[in-house]
C-alpha positions, 0 to 999 in steps of 0.5 A: 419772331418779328413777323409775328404781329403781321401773322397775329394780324392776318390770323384775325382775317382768317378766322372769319371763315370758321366763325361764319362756317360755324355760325351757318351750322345753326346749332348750339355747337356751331354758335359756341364754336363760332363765338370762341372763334370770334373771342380767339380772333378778338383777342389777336386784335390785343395781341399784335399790337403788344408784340408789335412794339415788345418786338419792336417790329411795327411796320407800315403794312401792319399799321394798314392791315390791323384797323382793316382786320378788325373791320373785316372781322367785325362786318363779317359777323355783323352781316351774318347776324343781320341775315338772321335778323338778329340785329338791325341794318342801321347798325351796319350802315352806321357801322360802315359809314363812319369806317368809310368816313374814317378811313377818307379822314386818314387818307386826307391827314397823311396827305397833309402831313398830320398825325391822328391818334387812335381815340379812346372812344374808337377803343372802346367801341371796338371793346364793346363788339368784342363782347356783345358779339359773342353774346349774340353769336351765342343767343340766348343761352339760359332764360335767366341770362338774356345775353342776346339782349345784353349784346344787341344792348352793347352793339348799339352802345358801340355804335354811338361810340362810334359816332362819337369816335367819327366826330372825334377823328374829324376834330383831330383832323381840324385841329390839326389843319389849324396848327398847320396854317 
Protein backbone atom coordinates (compact mmCIF):
# COMPACT_ATOMS: atom_id res chain seq x y z
CA UNK A 1 0.00 0.00 0.00
CA UNK A 2 2.63 2.57 0.68
CA UNK A 3 4.06 2.05 -3.14
CA UNK A 4 0.91 3.21 -4.27
CA UNK A 5 1.49 7.19 -4.72
CA UNK A 6 4.70 5.91 -6.84
CA UNK A 7 2.21 3.60 -8.95
CA UNK A 8 -0.62 6.63 -9.13
CA UNK A 9 2.42 8.55 -10.32
CA UNK A 10 3.93 6.39 -13.17
CA UNK A 11 0.37 5.63 -13.97
CA UNK A 12 0.06 9.69 -15.03
CA UNK A 13 3.43 8.51 -17.52
CA UNK A 14 1.69 6.00 -18.94
CA UNK A 15 -1.36 7.02 -19.74
CA UNK A 16 0.32 9.32 -22.23
CA UNK A 17 0.47 6.61 -24.72
CA UNK A 18 -3.53 5.66 -24.98
CA UNK A 19 -4.43 9.49 -24.82
CA UNK A 20 -1.99 9.97 -28.00
CA UNK A 21 -3.09 6.74 -29.48
CA UNK A 22 -6.74 7.88 -29.27
CA UNK A 23 -6.24 11.24 -30.11
CA UNK A 24 -4.35 9.92 -33.54
CA UNK A 25 -7.82 8.05 -34.45
CA UNK A 26 -8.99 11.42 -35.38
CA UNK A 27 -12.81 10.70 -34.73
CA UNK A 28 -15.33 12.05 -32.09
CA UNK A 29 -14.76 8.32 -30.17
CA UNK A 30 -11.01 8.60 -30.23
CA UNK A 31 -11.08 12.77 -28.77
CA UNK A 32 -13.59 11.73 -26.03
CA UNK A 33 -11.42 8.49 -25.39
CA UNK A 34 -8.17 10.58 -25.30
CA UNK A 35 -9.88 13.42 -23.05
CA UNK A 36 -11.08 10.79 -20.39
CA UNK A 37 -7.64 9.39 -20.60
CA UNK A 38 -6.39 12.76 -20.01
CA UNK A 39 -8.97 13.79 -16.94
CA UNK A 40 -7.99 9.87 -15.48
CA UNK A 41 -4.24 10.73 -15.61
CA UNK A 42 -5.03 14.33 -14.41
CA UNK A 43 -6.77 13.30 -11.70
CA UNK A 44 -3.76 10.86 -10.58
CA UNK A 45 -1.92 14.11 -10.22
CA UNK A 46 -4.37 14.89 -7.18
CA UNK A 47 -4.29 11.80 -5.85
CA UNK A 48 -0.75 10.69 -5.27
CA UNK A 49 -0.12 13.45 -3.49
CA UNK A 50 -3.05 12.74 -0.98
CA UNK A 51 -2.02 9.16 -0.61
CA UNK A 52 1.61 10.26 -0.17
CA UNK A 53 0.96 11.82 2.99
CA UNK A 54 -2.26 9.95 4.13
CA UNK A 55 0.18 6.80 3.77
CA UNK A 56 2.89 8.73 4.91
CA UNK A 57 4.92 7.18 2.11
CA UNK A 58 6.36 10.47 0.64
CA UNK A 59 9.56 9.66 -0.84
CA UNK A 60 12.55 11.54 -2.74
CA UNK A 61 11.83 9.34 -5.86
CA UNK A 62 8.05 10.44 -5.89
CA UNK A 63 9.30 14.21 -5.11
CA UNK A 64 11.22 14.15 -8.54
CA UNK A 65 8.96 12.04 -10.49
CA UNK A 66 5.61 13.88 -9.77
CA UNK A 67 6.50 17.26 -11.13
CA UNK A 68 8.41 15.38 -13.96
CA UNK A 69 4.83 13.07 -14.79
CA UNK A 70 2.93 15.86 -15.11
CA UNK A 71 5.35 17.65 -17.41
CA UNK A 72 5.56 14.52 -19.69
CA UNK A 73 1.73 14.30 -19.64
CA UNK A 74 1.10 18.09 -19.99
CA UNK A 75 3.78 18.42 -23.30
CA UNK A 76 2.86 15.31 -24.75
CA UNK A 77 -0.65 16.44 -25.28
CA UNK A 78 0.39 19.81 -25.92
CA UNK A 79 2.64 18.57 -29.10
CA UNK A 80 0.12 16.78 -30.35
CA UNK A 81 -2.15 19.54 -30.39
CA UNK A 82 0.01 21.97 -32.03
CA UNK A 83 0.70 19.40 -34.85
CA UNK A 84 -3.02 19.53 -35.41
CA UNK A 85 -2.27 23.50 -35.31
CA UNK A 86 -4.69 23.63 -32.80
CA UNK A 87 -2.74 25.63 -30.46
CA UNK A 88 0.18 27.86 -30.80
CA UNK A 89 4.03 27.03 -30.65
CA UNK A 90 4.61 29.70 -28.17
CA UNK A 91 2.66 28.00 -25.82
CA UNK A 92 4.87 25.43 -25.93
CA UNK A 93 7.98 27.18 -25.66
CA UNK A 94 6.93 29.07 -23.11
CA UNK A 95 5.49 26.17 -21.55
CA UNK A 96 9.07 24.38 -21.62
CA UNK A 97 11.30 27.45 -21.07
CA UNK A 98 9.83 28.20 -17.73
CA UNK A 99 9.69 24.31 -16.88
CA UNK A 100 13.40 24.22 -18.03
CA UNK A 101 14.17 27.35 -15.93
CA UNK A 102 12.26 25.87 -12.90
CA UNK A 103 13.79 22.80 -12.78
CA UNK A 104 17.64 25.03 -13.08
CA UNK A 105 16.06 27.34 -10.03
CA UNK A 106 15.42 23.71 -8.18
CA UNK A 107 18.66 22.26 -8.61
CA UNK A 108 20.51 25.62 -7.57
CA UNK A 109 18.04 25.79 -4.05
CA UNK A 110 19.09 22.30 -3.05
CA UNK A 111 22.51 23.01 -3.78
CA UNK A 112 22.28 25.75 -1.66
CA UNK A 113 20.53 24.22 0.92
CA UNK A 114 17.10 26.43 0.49
CA UNK A 115 13.76 24.93 0.25
CA UNK A 116 11.22 26.40 -2.21
CA UNK A 117 7.49 25.66 -1.87
CA UNK A 118 5.36 24.70 -4.36
CA UNK A 119 3.65 28.26 -5.31
CA UNK A 120 -0.05 28.66 -5.72
CA UNK A 121 0.07 30.17 -9.28
CA UNK A 122 2.35 26.65 -10.39
CA UNK A 123 -1.02 24.98 -8.84
CA UNK A 124 -3.43 26.83 -10.62
CA UNK A 125 -1.76 26.92 -13.65
CA UNK A 126 -1.38 23.05 -13.60
CA UNK A 127 -5.54 23.55 -12.63
CA UNK A 128 -5.90 25.07 -15.59
CA UNK A 129 -4.50 22.59 -18.07
CA UNK A 130 -6.26 19.99 -16.83
CA UNK A 131 -9.26 21.80 -18.09
CA UNK A 132 -8.83 23.14 -21.14
CA UNK A 133 -7.14 20.38 -22.34
CA UNK A 134 -9.72 18.19 -22.36
CA UNK A 135 -11.63 20.76 -23.77
CA UNK A 136 -9.42 21.23 -26.86
CA UNK A 137 -8.96 17.27 -27.06
CA UNK A 138 -12.44 17.09 -27.59
CA UNK A 139 -12.90 20.24 -30.15
CA UNK A 140 -15.87 21.45 -30.56
CA UNK A 141 -18.51 19.55 -29.21
CA UNK A 142 -21.80 21.49 -29.95
CA UNK A 143 -21.88 25.02 -31.96
CA UNK A 144 -23.43 26.51 -28.87
CA UNK A 145 -20.69 25.21 -26.54
CA UNK A 146 -17.23 26.63 -28.02
CA UNK A 147 -15.13 24.41 -25.85
CA UNK A 148 -12.46 24.48 -27.99
CA UNK A 149 -12.18 28.23 -27.91
CA UNK A 150 -12.70 28.28 -24.10
CA UNK A 151 -9.65 25.82 -23.72
CA UNK A 152 -7.42 27.37 -26.04
CA UNK A 153 -8.65 30.78 -23.95
CA UNK A 154 -7.69 28.85 -20.36
CA UNK A 155 -4.30 27.66 -22.05
CA UNK A 156 -3.06 30.71 -22.79
CA UNK A 157 -4.23 31.73 -18.97
CA UNK A 158 -2.25 29.11 -17.73
CA UNK A 159 0.66 30.23 -19.51
CA UNK A 160 0.69 33.59 -17.89
CA UNK A 161 0.22 31.66 -14.59
CA UNK A 162 3.18 30.20 -15.46
CA UNK A 163 5.28 32.91 -16.06
CA UNK A 164 4.11 34.25 -13.08
CA UNK A 165 5.01 31.02 -11.05
CA UNK A 166 8.47 31.17 -12.86
CA UNK A 167 8.85 34.87 -11.58
CA UNK A 168 7.50 33.72 -8.39
CA UNK A 169 10.08 30.60 -8.02
CA UNK A 170 12.94 33.06 -8.89
CA UNK A 171 12.06 35.33 -5.99
CA UNK A 172 11.94 32.51 -3.63
CA UNK A 173 15.03 31.50 -4.66
CA UNK A 174 16.58 35.27 -4.05
CA UNK A 175 15.07 35.49 -0.92
CA UNK A 176 16.33 32.61 0.27
CA UNK A 177 19.92 33.54 -0.90
CA UNK A 178 19.38 36.48 1.18
CA UNK A 179 18.42 34.99 4.55
CA UNK A 180 21.25 32.45 3.92
CA UNK A 181 23.95 35.45 3.75
Amino acid sequence: MSRLPLYLTLSRIVLVVPTALFLYMDTDLGRWLSAICFVIASITDYYDGYYARKLNAVSNLGKFLDPVADKILVTSVLILLLQKAAIDPWMIILFVARDTIIGGIRAAAAADGIVIDAQATGKWKAALQMVAIPMMLLNDLHTYFPNNKIGYGLLWLSVLLSLKSGLDYGLAYYHGLKKKA
